[in-house]
PANU-273471 format. One record per residue (C-alpha): residue in three letters; x, y, z. Coordinates in steps of 0.05 Angstrom, whole numbers, plus 5000, padded with zeros to 4 digits. Example, Ala and Ser with C-alpha at 12.3 -4.5 7.8 and 13.67 -1.06 7.14 Angstrom:
2
ALA524649105156 SER527349795143 
END
This chain:
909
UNK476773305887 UNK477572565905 UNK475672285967 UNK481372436006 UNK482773145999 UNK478673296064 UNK486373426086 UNK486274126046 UNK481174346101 UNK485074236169 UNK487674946202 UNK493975076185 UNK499075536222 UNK500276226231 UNK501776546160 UNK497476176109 UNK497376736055 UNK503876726040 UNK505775946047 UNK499975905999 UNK502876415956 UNK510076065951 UNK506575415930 UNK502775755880 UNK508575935847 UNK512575265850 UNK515775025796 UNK513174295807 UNK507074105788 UNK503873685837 UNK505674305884 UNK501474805846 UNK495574385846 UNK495674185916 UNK496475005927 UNK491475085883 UNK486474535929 UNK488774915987 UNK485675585964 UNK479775385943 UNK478674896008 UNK480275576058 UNK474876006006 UNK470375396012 UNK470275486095 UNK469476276083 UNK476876526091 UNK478677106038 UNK483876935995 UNK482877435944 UNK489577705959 UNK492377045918 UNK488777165849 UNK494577325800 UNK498276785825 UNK492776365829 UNK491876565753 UNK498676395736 UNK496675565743 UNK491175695693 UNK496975535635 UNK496674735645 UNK494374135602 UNK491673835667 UNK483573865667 UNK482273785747 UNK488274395760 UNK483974805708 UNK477474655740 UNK479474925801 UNK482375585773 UNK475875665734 UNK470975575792 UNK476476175832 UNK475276615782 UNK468776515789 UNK467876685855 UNK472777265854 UNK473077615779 UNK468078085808 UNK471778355868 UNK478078365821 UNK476278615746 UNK482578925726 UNK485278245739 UNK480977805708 UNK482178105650 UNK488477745651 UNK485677055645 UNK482877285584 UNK488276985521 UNK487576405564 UNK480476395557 UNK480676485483 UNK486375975478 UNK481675515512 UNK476575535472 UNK480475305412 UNK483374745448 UNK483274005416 UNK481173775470 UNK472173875471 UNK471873875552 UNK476474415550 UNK473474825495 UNK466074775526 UNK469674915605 UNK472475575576 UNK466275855544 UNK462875695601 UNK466676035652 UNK466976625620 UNK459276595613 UNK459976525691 UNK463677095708 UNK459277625681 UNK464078235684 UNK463378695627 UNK470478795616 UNK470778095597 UNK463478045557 UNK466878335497 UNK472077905496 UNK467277255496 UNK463277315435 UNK467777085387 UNK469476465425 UNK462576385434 UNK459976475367 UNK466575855353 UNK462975415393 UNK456675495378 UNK458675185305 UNK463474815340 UNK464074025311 UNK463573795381 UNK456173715407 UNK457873735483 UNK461474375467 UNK455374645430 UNK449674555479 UNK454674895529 UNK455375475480 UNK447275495479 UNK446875565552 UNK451576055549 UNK447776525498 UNK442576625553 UNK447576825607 UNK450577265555 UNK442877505545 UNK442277715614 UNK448178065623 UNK447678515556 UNK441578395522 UNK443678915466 UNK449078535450 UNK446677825437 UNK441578115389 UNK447278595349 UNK452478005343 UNK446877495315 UNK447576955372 UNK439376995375 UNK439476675294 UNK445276215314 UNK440175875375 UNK435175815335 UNK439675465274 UNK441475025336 UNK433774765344 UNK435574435276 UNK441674035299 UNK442473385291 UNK444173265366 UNK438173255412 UNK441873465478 UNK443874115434 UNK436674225411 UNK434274095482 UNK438574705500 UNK437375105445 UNK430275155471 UNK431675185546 UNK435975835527 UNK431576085477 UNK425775965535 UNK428976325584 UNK430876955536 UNK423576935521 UNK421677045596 UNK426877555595 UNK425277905536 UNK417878345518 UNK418178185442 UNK417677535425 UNK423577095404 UNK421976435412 UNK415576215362 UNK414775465344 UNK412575385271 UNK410674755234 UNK417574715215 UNK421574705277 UNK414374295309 UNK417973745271 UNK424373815296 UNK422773865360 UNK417973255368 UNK424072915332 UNK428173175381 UNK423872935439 UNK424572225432 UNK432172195440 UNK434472715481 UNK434772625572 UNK428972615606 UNK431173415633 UNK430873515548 UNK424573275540 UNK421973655602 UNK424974335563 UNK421774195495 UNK414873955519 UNK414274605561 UNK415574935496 UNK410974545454 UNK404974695506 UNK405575415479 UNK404375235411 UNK397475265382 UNK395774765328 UNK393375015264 UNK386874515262 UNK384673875296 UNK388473445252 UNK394673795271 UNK393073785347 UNK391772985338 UNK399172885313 UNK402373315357 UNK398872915411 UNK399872175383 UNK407572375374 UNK407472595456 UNK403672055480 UNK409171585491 UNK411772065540 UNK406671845584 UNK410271165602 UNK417071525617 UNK419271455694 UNK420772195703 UNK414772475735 UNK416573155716 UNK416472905642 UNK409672505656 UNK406973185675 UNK409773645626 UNK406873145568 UNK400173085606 UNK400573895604 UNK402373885533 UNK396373455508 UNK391373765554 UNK392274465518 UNK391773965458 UNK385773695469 UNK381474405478 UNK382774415395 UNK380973665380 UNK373573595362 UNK372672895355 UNK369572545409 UNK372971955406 UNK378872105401 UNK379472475467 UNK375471925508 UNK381771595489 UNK386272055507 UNK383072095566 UNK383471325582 UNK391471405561 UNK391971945611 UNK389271515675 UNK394671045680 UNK400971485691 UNK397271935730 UNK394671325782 UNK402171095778 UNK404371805806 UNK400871625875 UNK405571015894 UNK411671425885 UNK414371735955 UNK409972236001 UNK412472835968 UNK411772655896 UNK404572305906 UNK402873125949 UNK406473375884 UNK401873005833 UNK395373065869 UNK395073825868 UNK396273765797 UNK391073295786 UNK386273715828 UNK386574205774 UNK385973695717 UNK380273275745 UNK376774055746 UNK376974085672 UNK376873395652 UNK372972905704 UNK372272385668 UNK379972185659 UNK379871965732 UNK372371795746 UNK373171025748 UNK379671045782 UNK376471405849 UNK379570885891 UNK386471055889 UNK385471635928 UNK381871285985 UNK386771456042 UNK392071016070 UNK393570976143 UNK400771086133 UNK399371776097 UNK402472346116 UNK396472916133 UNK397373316077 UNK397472826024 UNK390572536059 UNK387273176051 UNK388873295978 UNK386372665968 UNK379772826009 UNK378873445961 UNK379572965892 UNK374472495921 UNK369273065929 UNK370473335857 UNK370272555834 UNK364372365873 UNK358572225827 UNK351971775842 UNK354971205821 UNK359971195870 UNK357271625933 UNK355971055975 UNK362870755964 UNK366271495976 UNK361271606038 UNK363770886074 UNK370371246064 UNK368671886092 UNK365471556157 UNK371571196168 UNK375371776168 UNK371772126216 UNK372471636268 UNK380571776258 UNK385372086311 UNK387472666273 UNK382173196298 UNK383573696229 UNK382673006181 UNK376172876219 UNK374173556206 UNK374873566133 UNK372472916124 UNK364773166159 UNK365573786111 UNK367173336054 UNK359872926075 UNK356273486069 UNK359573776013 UNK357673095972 UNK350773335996 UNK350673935966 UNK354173705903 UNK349273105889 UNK342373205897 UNK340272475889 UNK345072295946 UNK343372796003 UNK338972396044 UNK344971876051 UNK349472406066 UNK344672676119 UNK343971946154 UNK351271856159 UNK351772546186 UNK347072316241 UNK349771686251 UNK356172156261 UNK351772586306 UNK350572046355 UNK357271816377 UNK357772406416 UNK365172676393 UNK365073436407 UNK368673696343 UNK365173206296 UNK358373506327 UNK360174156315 UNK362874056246 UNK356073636228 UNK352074196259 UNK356474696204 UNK355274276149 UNK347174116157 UNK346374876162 UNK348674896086 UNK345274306070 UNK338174716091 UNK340475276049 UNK341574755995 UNK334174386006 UNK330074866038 UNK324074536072 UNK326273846054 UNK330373636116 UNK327673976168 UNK325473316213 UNK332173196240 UNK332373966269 UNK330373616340 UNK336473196340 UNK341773736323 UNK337774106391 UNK340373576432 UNK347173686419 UNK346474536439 UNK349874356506 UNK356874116488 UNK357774716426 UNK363275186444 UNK366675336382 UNK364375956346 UNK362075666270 UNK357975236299 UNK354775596349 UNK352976076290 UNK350575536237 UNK345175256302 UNK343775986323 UNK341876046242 UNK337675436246 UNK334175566309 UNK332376326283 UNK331076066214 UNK326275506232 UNK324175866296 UNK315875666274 UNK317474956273 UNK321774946343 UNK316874996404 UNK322075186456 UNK325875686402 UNK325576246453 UNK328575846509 UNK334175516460 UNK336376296443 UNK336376506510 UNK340775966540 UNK345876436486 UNK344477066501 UNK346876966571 UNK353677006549 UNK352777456496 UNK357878056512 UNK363777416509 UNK361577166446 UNK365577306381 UNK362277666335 UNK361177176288 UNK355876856350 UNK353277636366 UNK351177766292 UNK347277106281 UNK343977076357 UNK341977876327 UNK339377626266 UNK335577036299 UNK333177426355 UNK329177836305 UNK326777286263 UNK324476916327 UNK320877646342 UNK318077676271 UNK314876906271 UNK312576996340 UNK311677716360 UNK310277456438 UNK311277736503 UNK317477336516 UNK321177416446 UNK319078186463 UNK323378166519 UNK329177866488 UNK329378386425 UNK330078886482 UNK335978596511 UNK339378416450 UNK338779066409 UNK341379416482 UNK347279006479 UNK348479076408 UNK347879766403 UNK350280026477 UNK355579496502 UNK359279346441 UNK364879636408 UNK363779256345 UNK361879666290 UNK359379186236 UNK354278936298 UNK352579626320 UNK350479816250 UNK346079206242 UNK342379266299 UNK340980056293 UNK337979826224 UNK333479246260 UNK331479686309 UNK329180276255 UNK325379746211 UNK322479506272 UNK320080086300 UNK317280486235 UNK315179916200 UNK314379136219 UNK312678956152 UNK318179236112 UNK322378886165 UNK319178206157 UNK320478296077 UNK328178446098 UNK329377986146 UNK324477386121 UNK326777416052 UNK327276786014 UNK334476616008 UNK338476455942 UNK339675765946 UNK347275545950 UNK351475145903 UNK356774625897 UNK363274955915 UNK367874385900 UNK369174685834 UNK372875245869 UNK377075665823 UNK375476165773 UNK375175925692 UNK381276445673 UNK385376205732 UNK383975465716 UNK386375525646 UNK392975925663 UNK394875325725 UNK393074805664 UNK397875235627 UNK402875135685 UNK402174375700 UNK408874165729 UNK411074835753 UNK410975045831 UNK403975455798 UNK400074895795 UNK402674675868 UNK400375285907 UNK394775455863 UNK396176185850 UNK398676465787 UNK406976585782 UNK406177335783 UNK403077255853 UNK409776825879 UNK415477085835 UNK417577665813 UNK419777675738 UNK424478365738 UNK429478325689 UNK436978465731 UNK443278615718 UNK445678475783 UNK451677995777 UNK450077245798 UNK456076765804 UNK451476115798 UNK452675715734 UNK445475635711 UNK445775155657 UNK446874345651 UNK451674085693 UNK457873715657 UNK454173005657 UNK448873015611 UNK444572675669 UNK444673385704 UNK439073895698 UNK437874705676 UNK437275095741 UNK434275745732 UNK435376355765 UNK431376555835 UNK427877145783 UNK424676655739 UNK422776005784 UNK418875485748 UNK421874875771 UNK419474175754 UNK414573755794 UNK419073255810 UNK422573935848 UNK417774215878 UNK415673745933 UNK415774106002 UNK422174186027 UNK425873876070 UNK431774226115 UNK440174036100 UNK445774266135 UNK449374306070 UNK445374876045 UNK444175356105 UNK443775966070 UNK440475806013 UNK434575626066 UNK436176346104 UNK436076706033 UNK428376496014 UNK425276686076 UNK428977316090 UNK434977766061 UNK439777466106 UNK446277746111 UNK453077566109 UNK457478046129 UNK460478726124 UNK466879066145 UNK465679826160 UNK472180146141 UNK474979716082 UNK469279226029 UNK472078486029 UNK470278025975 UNK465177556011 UNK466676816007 UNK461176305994 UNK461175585988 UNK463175555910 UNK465474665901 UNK459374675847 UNK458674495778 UNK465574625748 UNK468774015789 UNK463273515786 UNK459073705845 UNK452373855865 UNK452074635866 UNK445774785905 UNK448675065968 UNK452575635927 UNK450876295959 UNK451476875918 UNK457377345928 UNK453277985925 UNK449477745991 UNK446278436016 UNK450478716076 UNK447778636150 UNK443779186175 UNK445879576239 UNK440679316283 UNK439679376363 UNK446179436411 UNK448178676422 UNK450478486493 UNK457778496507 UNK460077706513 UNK468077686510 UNK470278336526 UNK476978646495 UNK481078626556 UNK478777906559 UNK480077696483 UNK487178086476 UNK483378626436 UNK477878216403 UNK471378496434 UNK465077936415 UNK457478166419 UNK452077606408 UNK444877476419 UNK440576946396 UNK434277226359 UNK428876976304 UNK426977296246 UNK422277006197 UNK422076336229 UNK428976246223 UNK433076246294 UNK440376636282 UNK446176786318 UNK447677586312 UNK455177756332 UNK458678406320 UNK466778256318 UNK470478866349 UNK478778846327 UNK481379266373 UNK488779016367 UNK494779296317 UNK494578666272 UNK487978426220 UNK484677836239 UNK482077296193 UNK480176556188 UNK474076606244 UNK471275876264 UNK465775876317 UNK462975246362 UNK457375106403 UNK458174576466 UNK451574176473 UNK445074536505 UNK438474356530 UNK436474506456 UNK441674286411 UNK442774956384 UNK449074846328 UNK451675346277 UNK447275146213 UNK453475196164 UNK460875646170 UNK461776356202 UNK462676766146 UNK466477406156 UNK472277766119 UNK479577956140 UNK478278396196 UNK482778986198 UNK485279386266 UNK479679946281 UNK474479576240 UNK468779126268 UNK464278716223 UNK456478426244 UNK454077786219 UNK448077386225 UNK449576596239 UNK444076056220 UNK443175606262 UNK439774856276 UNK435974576331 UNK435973926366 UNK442673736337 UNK447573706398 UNK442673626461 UNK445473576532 UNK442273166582 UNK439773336650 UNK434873866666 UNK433774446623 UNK439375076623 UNK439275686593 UNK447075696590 UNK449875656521 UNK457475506516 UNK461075846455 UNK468175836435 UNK470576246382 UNK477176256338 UNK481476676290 UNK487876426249 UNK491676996293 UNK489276836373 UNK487976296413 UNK480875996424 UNK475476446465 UNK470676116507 UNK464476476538 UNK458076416557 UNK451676626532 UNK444176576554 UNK437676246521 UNK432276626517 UNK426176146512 UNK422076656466 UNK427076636415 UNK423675806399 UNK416876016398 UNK414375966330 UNK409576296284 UNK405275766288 UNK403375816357 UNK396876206352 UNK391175836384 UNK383175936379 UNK379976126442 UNK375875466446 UNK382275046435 UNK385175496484 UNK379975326537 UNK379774506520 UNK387874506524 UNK388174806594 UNK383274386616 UNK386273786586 UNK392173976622 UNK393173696703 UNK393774186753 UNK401173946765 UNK403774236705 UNK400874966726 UNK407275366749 UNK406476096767 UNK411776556791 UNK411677306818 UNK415077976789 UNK414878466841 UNK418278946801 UNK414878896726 UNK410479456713 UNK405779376651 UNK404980106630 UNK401080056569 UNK396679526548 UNK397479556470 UNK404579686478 UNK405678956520 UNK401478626475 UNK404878756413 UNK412278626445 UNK409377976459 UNK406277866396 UNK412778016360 UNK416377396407 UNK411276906381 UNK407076986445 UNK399877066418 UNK393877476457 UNK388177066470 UNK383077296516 UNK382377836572 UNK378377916635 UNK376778196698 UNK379077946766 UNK376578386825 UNK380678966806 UNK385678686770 UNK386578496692 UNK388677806664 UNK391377676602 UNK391577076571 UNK396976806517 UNK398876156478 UNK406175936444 UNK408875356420 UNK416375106414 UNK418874696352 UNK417074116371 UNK409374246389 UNK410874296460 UNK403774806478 UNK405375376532 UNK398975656551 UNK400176356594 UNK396976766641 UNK398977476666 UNK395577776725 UNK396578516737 UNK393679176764 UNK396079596693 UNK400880166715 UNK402279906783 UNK408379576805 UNK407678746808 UNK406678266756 UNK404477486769 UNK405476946711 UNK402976236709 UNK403475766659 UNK401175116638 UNK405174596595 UNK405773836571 UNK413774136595 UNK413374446662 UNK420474326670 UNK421274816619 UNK417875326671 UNK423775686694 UNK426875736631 UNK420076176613 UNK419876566668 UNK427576796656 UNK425776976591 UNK418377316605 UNK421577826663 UNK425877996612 UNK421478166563 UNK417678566612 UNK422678996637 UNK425679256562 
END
């Protein structure tokens, strides 16, 4: 469609069917295809016009290549919903395919590849098995794509008419781009298939490397994966395989820099000369260092892969450790990825380098950076003997500059350096007691608690530096209450005195009496029975010597290891986890309407199916969020509906402008979207005597951090209703409609329910926060509906707004006392406990803490809007009795009221 067809999309009057329908069948020319532009513009916005398909059909006979395109990509969308007719377009089909004209010829076969309605399946294999010998190599790499549609569709079938030989004759073409997709079908029937069908032998090796050198960089992607399967015969083999790939390493595609890299790593585990891989490994530096000055999400991209490559091969990147010395423009995720390679890179050599490094991180803003960057000290500790003591100065130097969380995190970190170097370190024990005063956060108050009991002999005032815990010892976690049990003992044990008497009294009460913790209670019944029958035994237990740790920078398991190497390039080797764990490989018959294979340009790439994800690195950079492809977001994190007519099915109508006319095709959505669920009763917002018949329900709600719109459409009037449009006026959020309301003709009787994306912060209204949101609504038969709908401020609170008690605690008091507002429910009764807490839970609102205030209980909650905005909650309450008071504390306390709207309202469902 050129650039000024945006006039096919402007509403048109009353009547649209059949005006379309008359211009359909036009006798001029320019009229059909400006019909035809017209159709697929109103099924492009989500309007059914299913209704027009023979007609629509009837412009298929034309020499004009655009008018065709756009037929093709209708019957696409709607062969399904209409097989009986689709079987007309069939002689056309096969007429196609034996056009002069190669475009035409490859269009055809790969249309009715698209369709995937059995009726027509049979009717496609001859043309197919045309153009797979077809003269024309664009029209045979289309054919080969094709095969694998075919495949999934009717496996039986592909293997009885011999399309499986005719692939693999195509890996011996003389054309790359055909070879290329010989092997990306053959690779995908191979995932789909439990024989195998796809083997590399030393004959089509040849081809193939051939092959690799000429074909697009998406080809050479394809064929490397395959060749990364193959296992050479000998060493010599492996060599020549790798010298041939090796020039792949220079290409600018990352995702083909990886895929080779992939491909001579599994190489390499057969070549035994020495030599030669030390200089393989020098080749493989270069390309991988030029990875990290691409963007953020390509340099977050290549580092997780190299994290797993520097774990089997080290030495490829141990003279190039400064390239991952962090930048202060780095986004936080790439700097900790980096932080992880320079632990597994550190070596003696360059320790004092990487521990400058590591000190100047930890005197950064970003609290969580700081942290890992003390852990990553101490880690080097562990991990390099020779360089411990250096680690364990800078950690002191750390020590002394008094920062709260970089005390704490040193205190965690020299507790596994004394498991490391038992009796070595033990002189700076004195300092870390200094610092016993400003712990509150619960790992490190363990890891001193563990020092203090384990070196209790060595500490004079060890019974004093225990007891200043077990003051508070019913409040502690139970991480604090099972080391200040363990210590307690061992303090007992070293110095069986009057006073550490006293305190195994107290603590073995509490454990045993006043807790409900059963992994505590257990442990202390035990003390207390080795204790009291026999001391010695219990000195033996409790005394042991310890096994001493190891370095854990080396974290995964050998089998895993080698199946990510296997997977360099893919999302695998991204999250770390194997693809079984993230994608489930079922073999469907389900009908899909996206065209999987390469787009017309041979520029354009094979996208695979949502069954069998294994996407290139270059791909698989974290995403980021479009309004052009709302429901291709909704789809991954939950089934998300489209929409569903009670009394009579309607095709649904996605977004279909892809491949067949030139465009990108990532925001198709798939016409057998599951149907909404019934759900709660929505409230009333245009009633029927308002809206002439047309009764609207809506609420805003969140499901799987994803904020929709849910409306139920009522038609109570005599006459169907069709074309809906929906807009929002601005709002103190900028709530908008994250793509087109999609819903079917609606007939009289019938009501449909739909669930509507949406975007925040798009269309944001000034002045001081509302919880009014202004909605008008439209149908090709009525005029425009306005009403009014409320914001409920739980429905922004995100999953991510869980906070630890400590942080809790510091935020409040971080926090002036001017942004405290509190606010009184007389009439909100909190009946049960458990009950309250999980309906709050389930609105992002997490539990934190409860006490007791004279006779009353307070609760204490944290959530977090969008935007990182903190609201930090307390209820007050007598439980069962009438009267609820809330206060809460926020960077936003002008967002106060809006909270307290939607907290009553929560309380009283």
């Amino acid at each position: 469609m050129s650039g000024h067809d945006s006039k096919y999309f402007s509403t048109t009057k009353k009547g649209e069917i059949p005006e379309l329908k008359e211009e359909l069948n036009s006798q001029y020319k320019d009229k059909r295809k400006d019909a035809v532009k017209k159709v697929i513009a109103a099924m492009t916005v989500g309007k059914d016009v299913s209704s027009l398909f023979t007609d629509v059909v009837n412009c298929m006979q034309t020499e004009n290549l655009e008018l065709k395109k756009l037929v093709y990509l209708y019957l696409i969308n709607y062969a399904k919903s209409q097989p009986d007719l689709a079987i007309l377009a069939v002689n056309t089909f096969v007429k196609d395919s034996q056009d002069p004209n190669p475009l035409i010829r490859a269009l055809a076969v790969r249309t009715m590849g698209c369709i995937r309605v059995d009726k027509i399946t049979e009717y496609l294999c001859d043309p197919l098995q045309r153009c797979l010998k077809d003269d024309d190599p664009y029209v045979r790499k289309t054919a080969a794509i094709c095969v694998a549609k075919l495949y999934d569709i009717n496996a039986e079938l592909v293997e009885d008419r011999g399309f499986l030989d005719s692939l693999k004759d195509l890996i011996s073409d003389n054309n790359p781009m055909v070879v290329a997709n010989a092997v990306a079908a053959l690779a995908e029937i191979q995932e789909n298939s439990n024989r195998p069908i796809f083997e590399i032998t030393s004959h089509t090796l040849s081809k193939l490397l051939t092959a690799l050198n000429e074909c697009t960089e998406w080809g050479q992607v394809f064929i490397l994966d395959s060749l990364s399967k193959y296992k050479a015969a000998d060493a010599r083999e492996a060599e020549n395989i790798v010298e041939r790939v090796t020039p792949r390493l220079q290409h600018a595609n990352c995702a083909v820099v990886l895929s080779a890299v992939k491909m001579i790593l599994q190489q390499m585990e057969l070549i035994t000369s020495t030599d030669v891989v030390r200089n393989l490994c020098k080749k493989m530096a270069p390309p991988l260092v030029t990875l990290l000055s691409a963007e953020p999400e390509i340099q977050y991209v290549a580092l997780r892969n190299i994290n797993l490559i520097v774990q089997r091969r080290p030495t490829i990147l141990a003279h190039e450790i400064k390239v991952f010395f962090c930048k202060y423009n780095d986004p936080i995720y790439v700097k900790m990825e980096k932080l992880e390679i320079m632990i597994k890179l550190a070596s003696d050599r360059n320790i004092d380098q990487v521990l400058l490094e590591f000190k100047e991180y930890a005197t950064e803003v970003d609290v969580d950076f700081v942290r890992k960057a003390v852990r990553a000290i101490g880690r080097c500790a562990i991990k390099l003997e020779r360089a411990a003591e250096r680690c364990i100065s800078v950690l002191l130097e750390l020590i002394k500059i008094k920062v709260n969380y970089v005390v704490q995190e040193a205190i965690i970190v020299i507790k596994d350096i004394f498991r490391r170097y038992p009796n070595t370190y033990e002189s700076i024990i004195a300092t870390l007691c200094e610092s016993l005063d400003t712990l509150d956060e619960p790992e490190a108050k363990a890891s001193m608690i563990w020092i203090i009991g384990e070196y209790a002999e060595r500490i004079d005032n060890a019974d004093e530096l225990l007891e200043s815990f077990l003051e508070s010892f019913p409040e502690e976690p139970a991480q604090v209450q099972l080391q200040l049990l363990t210590a307690t003992v061992k303090l007992f044990l070293k110095k069986p005195t009057e006073g550490p008497q006293q305190m195994i009294q107290v603590v073995l009460n509490n454990a045993t009496v006043e807790t409900d913790n059963p992994d505590l209670r257990d442990r202390a019944y035990i003390y207390w029975r080795l204790l009291s029958t026999d001391p010695e035994a219990a000195k033996d237990v409790v005394l042991a010597e310890k096994p001493v740790i190891t370095d854990d920078s080396n974290q995964l398991e050998p089998t895993l290891l080698d199946e990510l190497l296997a997977n360099i390039a893919t999302l695998s080797s991204v999250y770390h986890k194997p693809p079984e764990a993230f994608v489930t490989r079922v073999k469907t018959t389900t009908p899909r309407t996206e065209d999987d294979e390469y787009a017309e340009g041979s520029e354009a790439g094979y996208s695979e199916s949502p069954a069998h994800v294994t996407d290139s690195a270059a791909a698989a950079s974290p995403p980021t969020s479009s309004g052009n492809v709302p429901y291709a977001t909704a789809r991954q994190s939950s089934p998300v509906p489209a929409a569903q007519t009670q009394p009579t099915p309607a095709a649904p109508v996605p977004d279909l402008l892809g491949d067949l006319i030139g465009l990108d095709n990532s925001a198709i959505v798939p016409s057998d979207e599951p149907a909404a669920p019934a759900g709660p009763p929505l409230p009333v917002v245009l009633p029927a005597s308002t809206g002439q018949g047309l009764q609207i329900s809506a609420q805003l709600t969140r499901r799987d951090g994803q904020i929709f719109y849910s409306l139920l459409f009522e038609n109570n009037t005599q006459t169907p209703l069709d074309g809906f449009m929906i807009q929002f006026n601005k709002n103190t959020f900028g709530l908008a409609a994250a793509g087109p309301l999609q819903v079917p003709q609606l007939q009289p009787g019938s009501s449909v329910r739909t669930l509507l994306p949406m975007v925040v912060f798009q269309n944001m209204s000034q002045g001081p926060p509302s919880s009014l949101l202004q909605v008008a609504v439209k149908n090709s038969q009525q005029p425009v509906w306005y009403f009014n709908d409320k914001i409920e401020l739980h429905v922004f609170f995100t999953e991510e707004g869980r906070m630890e008690r400590a942080n809790f605690l510091e935020t409040w008091r971080s926090l002036p006392d001017s942004n405290e507002v509190s606010r009184d429910f007389p009439n909100a009764v909190i009946s049960s406990v458990e009950a309250t807490l999980d309906q709050l839970a389930a609105s992002n609102m997490f539990f934190i803490a409860k006490r007791k205030h004279a006779n009353q209980d307070v609760f204490y909650f944290s959530a977090k809007l969008p935007q990182g905005s903190p609201f930090l909650i307390e209820l007050t309450t007598v439980v069962g009795n009438p009267g609820v008071k809330s206060a809460i504390k926020t960077p936003n306390p002008e967002m106060a009221p809006l909270f307290f709207e939607s907290i009553e309202a929560l309380l009283r469902v």
